[in-house]
C-alpha positions, 0 to 999 in steps of 0.5 A: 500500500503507497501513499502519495508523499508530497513535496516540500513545494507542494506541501507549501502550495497546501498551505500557502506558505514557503518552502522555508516555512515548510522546512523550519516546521519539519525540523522543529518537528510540527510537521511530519516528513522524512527525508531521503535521496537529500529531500523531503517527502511529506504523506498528504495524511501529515499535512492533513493531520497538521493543517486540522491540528493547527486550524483549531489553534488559529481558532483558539488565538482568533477567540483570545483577541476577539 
């Protein structure tokens, strides 16, 4: 069973962010990834699990300074 890995561009794309952006959170260990062949390759289900993590956080800050 393959599942589609994603590209740190196109993880970016996602989450209309940059590729640096990207990059900070997979070594600060917010986003899951793995890296081989000297990049990384992110499962659409990690960055899945970590725009819903994170939606829930913006909604947190939104509510505080409301």
């Amino acid at each position: 069973m393959s599942e589609r890995l994603l590209s740190v561009t196109e993880v970016a794309e996602i989450l209309r962010q940059s590729n640096r952006f990207v990059v900070d959170e997979l070594r600060r260990k917010n986003l899951v990834g793995s890296k081989f062949g000297g990049q990384w390759h992110i499962s659409a289900a990690d960055v899945d699990s970590y725009v819903e993590a994170h939606r829930n956080v913006r909604a947190v800050v939104r509510r505080r300074s409301a």
